[in-house]
N, C-alpha and C positions, 0 to 999 in steps of 0.2 A: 213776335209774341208780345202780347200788352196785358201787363195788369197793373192795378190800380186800385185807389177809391177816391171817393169823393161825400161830404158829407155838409149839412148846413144846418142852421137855425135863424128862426123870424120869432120875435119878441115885439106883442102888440106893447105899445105904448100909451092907447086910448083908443078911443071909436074913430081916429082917423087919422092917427099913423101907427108904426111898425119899423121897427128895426132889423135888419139883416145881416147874416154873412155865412160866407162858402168856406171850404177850404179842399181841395184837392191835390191827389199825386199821382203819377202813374210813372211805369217802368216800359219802355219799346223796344227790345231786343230784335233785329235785322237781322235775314239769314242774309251768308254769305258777305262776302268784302265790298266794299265802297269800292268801284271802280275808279275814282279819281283820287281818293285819299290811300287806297291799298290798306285800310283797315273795316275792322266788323265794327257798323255802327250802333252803339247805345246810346237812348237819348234817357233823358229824369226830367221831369216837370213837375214843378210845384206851382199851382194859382191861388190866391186868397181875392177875397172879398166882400165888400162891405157897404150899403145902401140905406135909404130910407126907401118906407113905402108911406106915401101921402094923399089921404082922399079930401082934396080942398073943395070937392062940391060934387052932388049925387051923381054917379057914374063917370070919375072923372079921375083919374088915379096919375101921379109925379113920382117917378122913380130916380133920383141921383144915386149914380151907384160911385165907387171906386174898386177895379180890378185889377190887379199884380200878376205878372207870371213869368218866371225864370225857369229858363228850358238850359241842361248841362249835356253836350254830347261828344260823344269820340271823334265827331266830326265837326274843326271848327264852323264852320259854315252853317250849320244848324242850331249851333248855342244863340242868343239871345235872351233879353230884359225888355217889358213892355208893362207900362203902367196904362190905364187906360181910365178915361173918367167921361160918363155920359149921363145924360139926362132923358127920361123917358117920359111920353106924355100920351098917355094913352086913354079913350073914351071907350068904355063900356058899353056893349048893346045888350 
């Protein structure tokens, strides 16, 4: 079973950037036991994140983003922290 949400906003800054960010959760209830751990797994996740958007030239768009995301579960093996930082460069047609 998964429930969740998730929700964002973008904040123009001028005719050619825009500021960002996400935030999300969600809940994954497992039926049944983890057969290596002998427990019922629950995982929790929370991500955030936070970007510009940048149009440095007609149809031409720079995305740096930073994304976070801390996953807590019944099972060590599934818990993890990951930060993640990219740059997108993407041409419009």
């Amino acid at each position: 079973r998964l429930a969740g949400w998730r929700g964002g906003l973008q904040q123009p800054m001028g005719p050619t950037l825009a500021v960002f960010g996400t935030l999300a959760w969600e809940r994954r209830n497992f039926g049944g036991q983890d057969p290596l751990f002998l427990a019922q797994r629950r995982d929790r996740q929370w991500s955030a994140s936070v970007g510009v958007s940048w149009v440095p030239a007609p149809q031409w768009r720079v995305t740096p983003q930073v994304a976070w995301t801390r996953t807590t579960s019944t099972v060590p093996l599934a818990e993890y922290r990951r930060t993640l930082v990219s740059v997108a460069v993407r041409r419009e047609f």
